[in-house]
C-alpha positions in Angstrom: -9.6 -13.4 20.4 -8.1 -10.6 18.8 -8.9 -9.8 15.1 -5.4 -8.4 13.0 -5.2 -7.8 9.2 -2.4 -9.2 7.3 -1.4 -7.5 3.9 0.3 -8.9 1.4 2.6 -6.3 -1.2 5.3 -7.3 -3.3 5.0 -10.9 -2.3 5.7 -9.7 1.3 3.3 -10.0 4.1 2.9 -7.6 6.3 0.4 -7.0 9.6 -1.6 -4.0 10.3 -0.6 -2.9 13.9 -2.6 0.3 13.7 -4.3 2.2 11.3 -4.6 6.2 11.3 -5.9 9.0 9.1 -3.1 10.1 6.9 -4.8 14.1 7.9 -3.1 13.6 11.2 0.6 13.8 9.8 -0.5 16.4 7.3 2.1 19.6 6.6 -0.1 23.0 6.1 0.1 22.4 2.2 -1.0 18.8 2.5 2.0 17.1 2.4 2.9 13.8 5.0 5.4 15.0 8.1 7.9 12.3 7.4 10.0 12.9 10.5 6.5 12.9 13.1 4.9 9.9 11.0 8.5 8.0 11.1 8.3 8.7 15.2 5.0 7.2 15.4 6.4 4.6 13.3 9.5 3.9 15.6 7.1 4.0 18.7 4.9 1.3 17.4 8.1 -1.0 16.4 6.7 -0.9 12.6 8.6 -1.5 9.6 6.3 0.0 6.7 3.7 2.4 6.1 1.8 1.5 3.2 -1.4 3.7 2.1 -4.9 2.9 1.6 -7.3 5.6 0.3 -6.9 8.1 3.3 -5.5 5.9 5.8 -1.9 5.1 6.4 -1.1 1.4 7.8 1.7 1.2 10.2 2.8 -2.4 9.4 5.2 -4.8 10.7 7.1 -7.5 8.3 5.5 -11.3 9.1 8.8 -13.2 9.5 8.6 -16.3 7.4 8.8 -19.4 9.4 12.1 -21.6 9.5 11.9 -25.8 9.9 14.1 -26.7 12.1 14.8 -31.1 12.3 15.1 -32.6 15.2 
């Protein structure tokens, strides 16, 4: 069975699909590479990176679920 983290933030739920240290997208004065973090981003078919303490969570939107009648 595999174990996956779901996080919910402004009433949208999201789940982890990998979690990284934010160091390894660091610029030389400490700021986040936007462009190589939106790569790895795009290559793991996320949606959102949200932050928690020094980890970045590459996240993908839970879809809510639609009823469909018979």
């Amino acid at each position: 069975m595999i174990n996956r983290e779901f996080i919910t933030r402004d009433d949208i739920m999201y789940e982890v699909v990998s979690t990284t240290n934010s160091s390894n997208f660091a610029n030389s004065d400490g700021s986040i590479n936007q462009q190589v973090l939106g790569q790895y981003v795009h290559e793991l078919n996320g949606d959102r990176v949200l932050q928690r303490e020094n980890k970045l969570l590459i996240c993908k939107v839970v879809e809510e679920a639609t009823i469909i009648p018979k």
